[in-house]
N, C-alpha and C positions, 0 to 999 in steps of 0.2 A: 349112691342112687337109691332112693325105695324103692321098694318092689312094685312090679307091675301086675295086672292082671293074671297074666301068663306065667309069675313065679322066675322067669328069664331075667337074669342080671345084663340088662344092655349096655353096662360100665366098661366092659370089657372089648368094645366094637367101638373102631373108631369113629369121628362125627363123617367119613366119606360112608363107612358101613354102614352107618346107622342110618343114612340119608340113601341107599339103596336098599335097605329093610323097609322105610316109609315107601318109598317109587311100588316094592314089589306088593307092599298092603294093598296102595291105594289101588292098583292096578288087576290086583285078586278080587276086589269090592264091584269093581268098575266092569269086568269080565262077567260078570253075575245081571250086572244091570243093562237091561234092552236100552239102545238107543232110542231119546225121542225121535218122534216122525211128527212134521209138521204138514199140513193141508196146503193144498195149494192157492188157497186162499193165504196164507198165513205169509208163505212164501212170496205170493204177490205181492205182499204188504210191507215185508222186508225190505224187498227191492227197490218199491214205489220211494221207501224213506231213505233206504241209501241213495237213491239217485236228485231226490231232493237235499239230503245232506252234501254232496256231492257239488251240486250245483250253485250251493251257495243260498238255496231258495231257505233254508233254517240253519239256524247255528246251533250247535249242544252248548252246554252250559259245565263249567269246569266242574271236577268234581267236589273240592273245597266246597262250591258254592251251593251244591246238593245238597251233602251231607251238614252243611251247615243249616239249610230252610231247615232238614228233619228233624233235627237235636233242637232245634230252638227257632218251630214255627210262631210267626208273630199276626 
């Protein structure tokens, strides 16, 4: 393994430890950063479109089909 920032050999950590080493990074990162807060406008608007998605009144669109418009809009 080359070395890492840290100078730590993570060769030595199995792929379960080493995937609770990421959980406890992301989650040391994640602690630090305030939750968004959204307006209550924002929140009405969520709702307004889940309950239209809901209803049948719009369909979403796969995501193949997304990320294909953006790689190669025509």
């Amino acid at each position: 393994m080359k070395p890492s920032i840290t100078g730590i050999d993570f060769s030595q950590l199995s792929a379960a430890e080493r995937l609770l080493l990421a959980q406890e990074l992301l989650d040391s990162v994640f602690d630090d950063v305030a939750p968004a807060t959204l307006s209550q406008p924002q929140i009405d608007e969520l709702h307004r479109r889940r309950e239209e998605m809901l209803s049948g009144k719009i369909q979403g669109v796969p995501w193949d089909e997304v990320r294909s418009s953006l790689l190669d809009p025509q």
